[in-house]
N, C-alpha and C positions, 0 to 999 in steps of 0.2 A: 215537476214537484217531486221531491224525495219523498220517501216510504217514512212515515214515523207511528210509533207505538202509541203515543197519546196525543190531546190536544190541550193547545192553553183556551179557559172560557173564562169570559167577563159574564159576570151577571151585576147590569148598573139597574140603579133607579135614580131618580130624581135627586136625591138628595145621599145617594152612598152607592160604596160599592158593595152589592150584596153577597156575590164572591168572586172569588178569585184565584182559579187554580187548573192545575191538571184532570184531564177525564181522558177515559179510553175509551165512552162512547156515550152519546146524550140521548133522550127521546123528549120532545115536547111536542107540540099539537098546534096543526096551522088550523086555515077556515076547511079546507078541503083534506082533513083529518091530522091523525097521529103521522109521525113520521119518526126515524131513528137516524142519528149523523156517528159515523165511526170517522176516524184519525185523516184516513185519506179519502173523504167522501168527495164530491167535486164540488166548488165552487159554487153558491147560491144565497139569495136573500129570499125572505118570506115574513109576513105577517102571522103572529101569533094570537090566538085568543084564552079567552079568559082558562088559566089548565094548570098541568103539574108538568114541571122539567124535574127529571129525573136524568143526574146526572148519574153515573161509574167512574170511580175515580181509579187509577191505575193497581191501585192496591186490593179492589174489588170491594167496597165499601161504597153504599149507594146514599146518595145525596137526594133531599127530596125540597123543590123551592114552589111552594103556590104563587101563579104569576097571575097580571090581570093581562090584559092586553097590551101587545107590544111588538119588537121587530126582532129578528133575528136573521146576523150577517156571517158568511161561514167564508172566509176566504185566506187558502192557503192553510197553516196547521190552528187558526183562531177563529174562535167564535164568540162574536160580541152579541148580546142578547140585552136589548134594552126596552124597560119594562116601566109602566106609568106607577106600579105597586107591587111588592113582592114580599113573600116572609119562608123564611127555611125553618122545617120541621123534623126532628129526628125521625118518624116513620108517618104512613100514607092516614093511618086511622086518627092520630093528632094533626094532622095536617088540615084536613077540613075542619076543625073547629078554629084552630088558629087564625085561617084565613077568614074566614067567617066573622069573627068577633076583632082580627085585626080590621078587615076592609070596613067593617061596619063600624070603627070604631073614626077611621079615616074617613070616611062619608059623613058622619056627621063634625067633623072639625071642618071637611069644608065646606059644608052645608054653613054653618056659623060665620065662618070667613066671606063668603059670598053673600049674606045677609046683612055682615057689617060694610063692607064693600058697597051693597046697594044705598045705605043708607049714607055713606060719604058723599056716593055721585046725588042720591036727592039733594042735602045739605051744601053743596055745590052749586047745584042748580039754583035752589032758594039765595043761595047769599048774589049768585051772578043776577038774577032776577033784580034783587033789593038795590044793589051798584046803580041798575037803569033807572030805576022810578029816583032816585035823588036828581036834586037841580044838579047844574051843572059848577 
């Protein structure tokens, strides 16, 4: 593996890409602590929990993205980091309210969606039931 000054990181979620760029070193937070990845770290996957990646971008400009649980894959000069929920904040002290009132805001839309959902498979069930009791 050659020597290089920065790395390319993915930060996906479910539904976008939340970024996409250059860093010259990351820190986020597995179950068995913090940890930091520089350019030529070695090769590794790990499980994220619910934390801040705190990216450096080569320019020295720190990036701050509240994540929920998720995975992160480092191999060769890329790191993909895929996260069930995430929101980027310009510093650490707006960053917990952000997340806070985004995730909460997302817990309850699928709270709603899981509620309407139950209420399809009931209505399902009732019309499959009704099918039987008719003659034939």
């Amino acid at each position: 593996m050659s020597m290089a000054p920065d790395m390319q990181v993915y930060l996906r979620l479910p539904s976008k890409l939340l970024f996409e760029g250059a860093a010259a070193r990351l820190r986020a937070e597995a179950e068995d602590g913090a940890f930091g990845i520089l350019p030529n770290h070695v090769d590794f996957v790990t499980a994220l929990v619910p934390s801040v990646v705190l990216l450096t971008q080569p320019d020295g400009r720190e990036r701050f993205f509240g994540i929920d649980e998720g995975l992160l894959v480092k191999k060769g000069h890329t790191v993909e980091i895929a996260a069930r929920r995430g929101i980027e904040s310009a510093d650490l002290d707006s960053l917990r309210d952000r997340v806070a009132s985004s995730f909460a805001r997302l817990e309850d839309e699928e709270r709603v969606a899981r509620a309407a959902l139950s209420r399809l498979e009931a209505d399902m069930v009732r019309r499959f039931a009704s099918l039987r009791k008719m003659p034939p």
